[in-house]
C-alpha positions as CSV (number, residue, x, y, z in Angstrom):
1,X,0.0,0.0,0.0
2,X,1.3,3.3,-0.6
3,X,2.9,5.2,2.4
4,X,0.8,8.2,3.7
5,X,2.6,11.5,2.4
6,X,4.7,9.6,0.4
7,X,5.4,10.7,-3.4
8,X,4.2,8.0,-5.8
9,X,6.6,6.6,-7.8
10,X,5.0,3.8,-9.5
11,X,1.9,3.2,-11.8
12,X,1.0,0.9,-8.6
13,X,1.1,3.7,-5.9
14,X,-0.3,5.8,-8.6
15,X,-3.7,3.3,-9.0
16,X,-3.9,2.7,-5.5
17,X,-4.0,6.8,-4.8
18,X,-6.2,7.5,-7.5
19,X,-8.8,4.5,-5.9
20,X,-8.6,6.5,-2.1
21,X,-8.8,9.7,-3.9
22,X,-12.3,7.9,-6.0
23,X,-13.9,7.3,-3.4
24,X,-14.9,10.5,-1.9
25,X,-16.8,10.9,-5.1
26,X,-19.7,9.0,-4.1
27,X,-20.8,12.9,-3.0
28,X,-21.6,13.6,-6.9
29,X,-24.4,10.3,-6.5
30,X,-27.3,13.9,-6.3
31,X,-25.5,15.3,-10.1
32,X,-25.3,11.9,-11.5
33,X,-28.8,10.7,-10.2
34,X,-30.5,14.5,-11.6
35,X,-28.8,13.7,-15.3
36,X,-30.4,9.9,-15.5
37,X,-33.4,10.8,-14.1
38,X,-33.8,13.0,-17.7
39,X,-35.2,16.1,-16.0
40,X,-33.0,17.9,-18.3
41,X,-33.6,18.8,-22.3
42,X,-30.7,16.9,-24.3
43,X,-28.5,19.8,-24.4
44,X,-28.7,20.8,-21.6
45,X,-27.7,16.7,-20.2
46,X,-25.0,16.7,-22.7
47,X,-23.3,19.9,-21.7
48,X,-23.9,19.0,-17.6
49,X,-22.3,15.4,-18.6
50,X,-19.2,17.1,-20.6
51,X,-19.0,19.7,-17.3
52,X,-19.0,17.4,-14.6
53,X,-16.1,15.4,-16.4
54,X,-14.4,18.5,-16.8
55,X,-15.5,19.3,-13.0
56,X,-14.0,15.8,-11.9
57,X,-10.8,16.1,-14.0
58,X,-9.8,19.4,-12.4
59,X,-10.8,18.3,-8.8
60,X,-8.7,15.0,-9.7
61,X,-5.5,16.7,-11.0
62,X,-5.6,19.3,-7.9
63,X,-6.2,16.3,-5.3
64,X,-3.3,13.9,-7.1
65,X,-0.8,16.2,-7.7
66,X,-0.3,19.0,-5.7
67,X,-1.1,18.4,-1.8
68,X,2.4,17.3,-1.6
69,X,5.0,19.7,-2.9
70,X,3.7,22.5,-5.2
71,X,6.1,24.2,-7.9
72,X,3.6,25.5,-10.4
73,X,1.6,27.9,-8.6
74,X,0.0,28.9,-11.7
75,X,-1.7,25.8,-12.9
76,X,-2.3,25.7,-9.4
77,X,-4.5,28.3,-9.3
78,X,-6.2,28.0,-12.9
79,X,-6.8,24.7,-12.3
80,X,-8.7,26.2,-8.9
81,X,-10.4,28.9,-10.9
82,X,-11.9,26.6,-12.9
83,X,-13.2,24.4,-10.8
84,X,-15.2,27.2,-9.1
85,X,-16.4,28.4,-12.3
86,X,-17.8,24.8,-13.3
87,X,-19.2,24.5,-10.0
88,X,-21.3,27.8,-10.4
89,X,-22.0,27.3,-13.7
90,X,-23.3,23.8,-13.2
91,X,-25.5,24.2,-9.8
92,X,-27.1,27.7,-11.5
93,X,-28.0,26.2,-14.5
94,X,-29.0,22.7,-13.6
95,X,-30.6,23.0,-10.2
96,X,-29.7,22.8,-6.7
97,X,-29.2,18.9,-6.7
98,X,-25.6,19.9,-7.9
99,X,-25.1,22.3,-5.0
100,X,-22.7,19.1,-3.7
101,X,-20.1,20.5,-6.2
102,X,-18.9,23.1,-3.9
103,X,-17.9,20.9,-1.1
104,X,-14.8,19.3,-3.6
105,X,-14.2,23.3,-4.6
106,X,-13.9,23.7,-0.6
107,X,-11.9,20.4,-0.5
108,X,-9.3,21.6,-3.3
109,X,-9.3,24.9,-1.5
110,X,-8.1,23.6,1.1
111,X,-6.0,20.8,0.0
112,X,-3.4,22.9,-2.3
113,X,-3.8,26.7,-0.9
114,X,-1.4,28.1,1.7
115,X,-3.4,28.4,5.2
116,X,-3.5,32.2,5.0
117,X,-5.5,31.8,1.4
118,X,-7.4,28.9,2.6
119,X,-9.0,30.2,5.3
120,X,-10.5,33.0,3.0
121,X,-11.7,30.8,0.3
122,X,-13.1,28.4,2.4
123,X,-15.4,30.7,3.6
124,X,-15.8,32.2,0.1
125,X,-16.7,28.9,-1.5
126,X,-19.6,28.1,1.0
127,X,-21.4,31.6,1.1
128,X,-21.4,31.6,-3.1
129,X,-22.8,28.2,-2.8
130,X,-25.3,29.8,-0.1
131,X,-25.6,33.0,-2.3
132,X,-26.9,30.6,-5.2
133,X,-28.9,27.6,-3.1
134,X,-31.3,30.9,-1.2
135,X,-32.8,30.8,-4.8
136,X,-35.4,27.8,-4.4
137,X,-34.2,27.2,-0.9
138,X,-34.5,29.2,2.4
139,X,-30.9,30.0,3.6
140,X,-31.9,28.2,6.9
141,X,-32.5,25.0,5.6
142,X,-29.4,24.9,3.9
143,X,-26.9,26.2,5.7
144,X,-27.4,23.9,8.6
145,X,-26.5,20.9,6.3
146,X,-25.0,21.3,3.3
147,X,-23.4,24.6,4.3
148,X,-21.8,23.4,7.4
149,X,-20.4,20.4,5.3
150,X,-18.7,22.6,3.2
151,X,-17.3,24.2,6.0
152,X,-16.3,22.0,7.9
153,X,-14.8,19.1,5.5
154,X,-12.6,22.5,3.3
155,X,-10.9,23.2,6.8
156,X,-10.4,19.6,7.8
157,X,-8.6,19.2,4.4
158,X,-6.2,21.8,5.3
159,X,-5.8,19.7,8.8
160,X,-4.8,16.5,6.5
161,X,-2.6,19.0,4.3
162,X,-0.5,19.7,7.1
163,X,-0.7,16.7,8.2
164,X,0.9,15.2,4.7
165,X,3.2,18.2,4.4
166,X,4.5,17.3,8.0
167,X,5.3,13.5,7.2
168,X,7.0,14.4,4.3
169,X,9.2,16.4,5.7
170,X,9.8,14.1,8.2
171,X,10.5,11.5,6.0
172,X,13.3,13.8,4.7
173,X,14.4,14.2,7.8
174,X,15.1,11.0,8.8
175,X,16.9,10.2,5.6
176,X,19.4,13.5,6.5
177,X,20.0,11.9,9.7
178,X,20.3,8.5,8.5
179,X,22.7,10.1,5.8
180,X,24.6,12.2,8.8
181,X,25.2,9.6,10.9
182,X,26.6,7.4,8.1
183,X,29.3,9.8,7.8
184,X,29.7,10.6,11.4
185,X,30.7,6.8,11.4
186,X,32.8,6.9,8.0
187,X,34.6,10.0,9.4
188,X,35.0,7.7,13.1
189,X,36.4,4.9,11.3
190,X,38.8,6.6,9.3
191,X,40.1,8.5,12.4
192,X,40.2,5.0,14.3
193,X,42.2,3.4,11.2
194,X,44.4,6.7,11.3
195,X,45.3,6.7,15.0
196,X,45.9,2.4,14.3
197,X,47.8,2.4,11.6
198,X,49.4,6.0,10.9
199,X,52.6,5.5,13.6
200,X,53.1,1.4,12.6
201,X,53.1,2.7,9.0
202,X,55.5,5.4,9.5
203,X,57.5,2.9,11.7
204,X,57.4,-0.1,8.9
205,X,58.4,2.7,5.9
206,X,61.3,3.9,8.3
207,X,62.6,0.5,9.2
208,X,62.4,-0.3,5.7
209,X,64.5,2.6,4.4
210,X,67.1,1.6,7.3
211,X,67.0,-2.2,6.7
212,X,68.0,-0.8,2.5
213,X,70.8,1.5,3.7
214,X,72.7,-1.7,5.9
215,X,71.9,-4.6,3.4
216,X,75.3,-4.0,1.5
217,X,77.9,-2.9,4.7
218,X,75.6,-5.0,7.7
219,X,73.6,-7.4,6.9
220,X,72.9,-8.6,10.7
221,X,71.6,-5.0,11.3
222,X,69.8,-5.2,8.5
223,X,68.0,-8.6,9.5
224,X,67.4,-6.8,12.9
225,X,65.2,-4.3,11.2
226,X,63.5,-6.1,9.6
227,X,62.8,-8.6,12.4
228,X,61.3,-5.6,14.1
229,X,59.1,-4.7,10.7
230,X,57.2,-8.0,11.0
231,X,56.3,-7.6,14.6
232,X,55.3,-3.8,14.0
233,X,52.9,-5.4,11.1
234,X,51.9,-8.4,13.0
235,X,50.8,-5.9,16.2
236,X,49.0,-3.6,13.7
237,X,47.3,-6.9,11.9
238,X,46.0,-7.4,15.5
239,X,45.0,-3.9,15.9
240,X,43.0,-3.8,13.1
241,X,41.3,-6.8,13.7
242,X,40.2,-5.9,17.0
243,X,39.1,-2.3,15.6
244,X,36.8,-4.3,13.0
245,X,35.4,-6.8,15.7
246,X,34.3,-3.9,17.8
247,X,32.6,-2.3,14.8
248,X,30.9,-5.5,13.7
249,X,29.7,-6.3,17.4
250,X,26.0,-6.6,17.6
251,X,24.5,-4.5,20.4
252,X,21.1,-5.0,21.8
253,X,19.9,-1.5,21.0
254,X,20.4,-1.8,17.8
255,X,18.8,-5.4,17.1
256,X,15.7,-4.0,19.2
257,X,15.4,-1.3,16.7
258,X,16.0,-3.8,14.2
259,X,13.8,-6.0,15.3
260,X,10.9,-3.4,15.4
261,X,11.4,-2.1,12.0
262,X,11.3,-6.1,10.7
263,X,8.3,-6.8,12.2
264,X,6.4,-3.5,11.2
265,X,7.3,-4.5,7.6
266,X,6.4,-7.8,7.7
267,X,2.5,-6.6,9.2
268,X,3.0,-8.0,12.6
269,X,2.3,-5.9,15.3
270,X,5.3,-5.7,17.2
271,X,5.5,-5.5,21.2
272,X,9.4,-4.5,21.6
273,X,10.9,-2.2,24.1
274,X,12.8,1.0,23.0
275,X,15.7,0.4,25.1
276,X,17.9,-1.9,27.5
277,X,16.6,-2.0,31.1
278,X,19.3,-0.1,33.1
279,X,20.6,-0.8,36.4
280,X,24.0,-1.4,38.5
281,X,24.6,-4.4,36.4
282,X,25.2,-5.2,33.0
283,X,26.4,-7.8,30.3
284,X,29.7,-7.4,29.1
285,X,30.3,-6.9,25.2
286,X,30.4,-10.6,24.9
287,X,26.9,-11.7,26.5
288,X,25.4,-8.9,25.0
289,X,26.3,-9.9,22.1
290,X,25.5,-13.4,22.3
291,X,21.7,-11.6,23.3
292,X,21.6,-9.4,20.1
293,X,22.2,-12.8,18.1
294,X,19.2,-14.5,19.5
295,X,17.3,-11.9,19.2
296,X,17.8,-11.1,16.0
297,X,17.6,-15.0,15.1
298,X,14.3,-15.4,16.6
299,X,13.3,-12.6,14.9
300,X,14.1,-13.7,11.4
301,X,12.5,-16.7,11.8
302,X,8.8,-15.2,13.3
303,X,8.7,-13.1,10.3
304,X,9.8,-15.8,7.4
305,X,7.8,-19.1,9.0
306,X,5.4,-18.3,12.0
307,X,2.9,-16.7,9.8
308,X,1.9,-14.9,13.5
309,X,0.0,-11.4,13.9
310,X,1.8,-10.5,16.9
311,X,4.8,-10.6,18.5
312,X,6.4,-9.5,21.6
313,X,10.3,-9.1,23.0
314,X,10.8,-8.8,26.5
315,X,14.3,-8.0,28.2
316,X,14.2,-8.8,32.1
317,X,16.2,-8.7,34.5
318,X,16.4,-11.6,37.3
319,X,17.9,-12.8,40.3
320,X,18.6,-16.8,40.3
321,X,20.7,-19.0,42.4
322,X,23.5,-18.3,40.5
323,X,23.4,-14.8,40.4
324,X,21.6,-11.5,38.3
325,X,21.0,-12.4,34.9
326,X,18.9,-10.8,31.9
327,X,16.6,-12.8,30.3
328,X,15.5,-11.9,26.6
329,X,11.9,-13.4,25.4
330,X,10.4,-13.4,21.9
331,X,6.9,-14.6,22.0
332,X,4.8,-15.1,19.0
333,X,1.4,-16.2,18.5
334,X,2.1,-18.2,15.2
335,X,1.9,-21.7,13.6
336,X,4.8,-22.7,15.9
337,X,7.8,-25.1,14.6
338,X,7.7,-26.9,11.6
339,X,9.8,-29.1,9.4
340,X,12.7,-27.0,8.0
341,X,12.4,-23.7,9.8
342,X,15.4,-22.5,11.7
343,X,13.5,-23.0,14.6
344,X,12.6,-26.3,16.2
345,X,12.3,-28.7,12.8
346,X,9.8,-31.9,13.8
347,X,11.2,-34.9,15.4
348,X,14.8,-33.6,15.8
349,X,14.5,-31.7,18.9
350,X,16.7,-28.7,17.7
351,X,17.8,-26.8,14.3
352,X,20.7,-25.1,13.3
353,X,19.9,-22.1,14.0
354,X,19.1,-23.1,17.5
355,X,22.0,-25.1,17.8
356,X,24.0,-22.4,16.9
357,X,22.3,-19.9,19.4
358,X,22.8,-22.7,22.3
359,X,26.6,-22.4,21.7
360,X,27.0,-18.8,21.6
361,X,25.5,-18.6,25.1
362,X,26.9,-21.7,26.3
363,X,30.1,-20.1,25.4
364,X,29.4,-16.7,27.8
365,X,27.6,-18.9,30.3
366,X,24.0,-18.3,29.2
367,X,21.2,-20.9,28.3
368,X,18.8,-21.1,26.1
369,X,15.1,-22.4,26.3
370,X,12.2,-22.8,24.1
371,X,8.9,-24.0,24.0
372,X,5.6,-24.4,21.6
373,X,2.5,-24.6,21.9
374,X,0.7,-24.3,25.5
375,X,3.9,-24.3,27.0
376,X,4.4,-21.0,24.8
377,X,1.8,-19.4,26.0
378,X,1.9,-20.4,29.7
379,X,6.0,-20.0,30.8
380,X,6.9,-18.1,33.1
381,X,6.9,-14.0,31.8
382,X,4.7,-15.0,29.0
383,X,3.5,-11.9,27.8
384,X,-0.1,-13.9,26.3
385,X,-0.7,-15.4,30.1
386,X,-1.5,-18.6,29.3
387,X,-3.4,-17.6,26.3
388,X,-3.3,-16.7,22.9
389,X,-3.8,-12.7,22.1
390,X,-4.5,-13.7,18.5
391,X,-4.5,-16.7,16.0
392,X,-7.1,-18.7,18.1
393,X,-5.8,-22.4,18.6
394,X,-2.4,-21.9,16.9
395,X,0.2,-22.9,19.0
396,X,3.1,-20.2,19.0
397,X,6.3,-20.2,19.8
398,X,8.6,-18.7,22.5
399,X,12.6,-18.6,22.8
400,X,13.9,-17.0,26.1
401,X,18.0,-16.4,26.4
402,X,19.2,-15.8,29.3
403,X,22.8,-14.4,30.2
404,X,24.7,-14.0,33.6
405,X,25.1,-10.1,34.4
406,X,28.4,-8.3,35.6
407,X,28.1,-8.2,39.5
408,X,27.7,-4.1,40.7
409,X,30.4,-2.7,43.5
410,X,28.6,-4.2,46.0
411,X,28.2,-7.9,44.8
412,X,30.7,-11.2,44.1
413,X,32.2,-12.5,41.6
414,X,30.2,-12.5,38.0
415,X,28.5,-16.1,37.9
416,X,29.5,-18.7,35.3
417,X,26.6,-20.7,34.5
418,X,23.1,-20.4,35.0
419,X,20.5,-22.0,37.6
420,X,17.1,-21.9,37.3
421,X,15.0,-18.2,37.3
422,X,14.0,-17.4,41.3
């Protein structure tokens, strides 16, 4: 479906527009119904038909094209001019039955004009519809209804206006920052490879033009230098891996956003917190990575095989026998395992990417537990307490990872395997 605010870019976006846009004009049903009912000499039915096309084309082009960004203020406001002009034309010589016209005039108004012009012909659009309804109609019947609709739906488009204008620019927004912060990190990385490799470069390119100078006259100085180039280059080889490892580490904030932004695509409402639970202890880089991978594992596989409608991520933290630990949940309310998903494949008992999970946190001193079924919806912290929020009988599925916490000032020694949750 095409995003709200969001310029179309496609004959698909463009269809589905057009259809929300076709909608509202179920309103013209009172012109449509007074030419079939033949009231009208054929003349007079043929131009009416040949005006309300032109009527809807103009309201149409307005509508489509320019509630978003406008550049050509001057078709703008032709295009405007003539709808108003159709629209008096059309409701004085047919009737008051087309008196409806005026409400898309008001919509146009105040779907294209800046506010300071829309709240002047707003007004200005319903009294000349007033002005020419008083005719064969007392000004108090009308205005009540039709003129109050007007009124009322001309400013409300100028609400939604705004309201498209805003998200836009939003949009925009978010790309800039996006865009910013991708250089922030180019410019941090290059100053990280700088300070890493800049002095072990300039050392390697000095030893070098040493170790050429004594090849000839001392060759066992010479072999000295360039014993000391290759472990200059091995220690920068290990700097630079490290440097990399810490920029590819997965962090739990990130994978929550993540995670949020996969499940909103995928049209499963999402349940995930907007941040790590703070206190006076933590996971070190290592658990919290291990966390991020499941995480972002279970995550992957809710939105490619559970076929679920909601899904919720939990991160708590909890005091066992062994010590603090923080304990992530993902909970869906889905078809459950099944034969070659990632997840718990029938009659095996495990997957790979469970298997692989269960060694990462074995590795940190963390476990991993799943369950499907009732026994989804019924654990301990189960966010669906013991019952399904959607999908009926289906059984869902829930993985909880659980990894020891660094001990605070005040406590022992950080634990090294897990006991059961307090």
């Amino acid at each position: 479906m095409h995003s709200f605010g969001q310029p179309v870019l496609d004959r698909r976006q463009a269809r589905v527009k057009l259809a929300w846009i076709g909608i509202w004009l179920v309103f013209l049903a009172g012109p449509v119904k007074d030419l079939i009912d033949g009231g009208h000499g054929v003349t007079a039915t043929v131009l009416g038909s040949l005006g309300l096309t032109a009527f809807v084309g103009c309201y149409l082009t307005l509508v489509f094209r320019y509630t978003t960004r406008i550049r050509e203020w001057g078709v703008v406001y032709v295009t405007l001019a003539a709808l108003a002009v159709l629209a008096v034309v059309l409701a004085v010589g047919m009737g008051t039955s087309w008196l409806g016209l005026f409400v898309y005039v008001a919509v146009a108004a105040g779907a294209v004009l800046p506010m300071r012009r829309a709240v002047w012909a707003i007004p200005a659009v319903t009294l000349t519809m007033m002005a020419i309804g008083t005719r064969e109609t007392d000004a108090a019947d009308l205005f009540p209804g039709l003129g109050v609709t007007t009124l009322l739906v001309g400013f409300a488009m100028t609400g939604v206006r705004q309201l498209i204008r805003t998200t836009v620019e939003l949009r925009q927004a978010r790309a800039t920052v996006a865009q910013l912060a991708a250089n922030e990190e180019r410019l941090r990385l290059s100053r990280d490879l700088h300070d890493l490799l800049g002095h072990s470069l300039s050392l390697i390119t000095l030893k070098s033009e040493l170790a050429g100078r004594m090849l000839p006259d001392h060759p066992d100085k010479a072999a000295q230098q360039v014993a000391d180039i290759e472990q200059v280059s091995r220690q920068a080889l290990v700097d630079v891996r490290e440097a990399v490892t810490g920029y590819r580490r997965l962090t739990l904030a990130g994978q929550l956003a993540g995670a949020r932004t996969a499940l909103t695509a995928a049209g499963i409402e999402a349940d995930v917190p907007l941040e790590v639970p703070g206190g006076d202890a933590a996971p070190d880089e290592e658990r919290e990575a291990a966390l991020a991978w499941a995480l972002r594992e279970a995550v992957t596989n809710v939105v490619r095989h559970s076929g679920a409608k909601h899904c919720a991520v939990t991160l708590t933290r909890r005091q066992t026998l062994a010590g603090p630990v923080l304990e992530l949940a993902v909970e869906d309310d889905g078809v459950g395992p099944s034969e070659g998903a990632a997840g718990l494949p029938s009659g095996s008992g495990h997957g790979n990417g469970l298997t692989g999970l269960r060694e990462r946190l074995d590795a940190v001193g963390g476990v991993l537990d799943v369950a499907s079924g009732e026994r989804a919806g019924a654990g301990a912290g189960s966010v669906f307490g013991g019952r399904r929020r959607h999908g009926g009988d289906r059984p869902g599925f829930r993985l909880a990872a659980r990894v020891p916490l660094l001990p605070g000032p005040a406590e022992g020694a950080a634990p090294t395997a897990l006991g059961s949750s307090a």
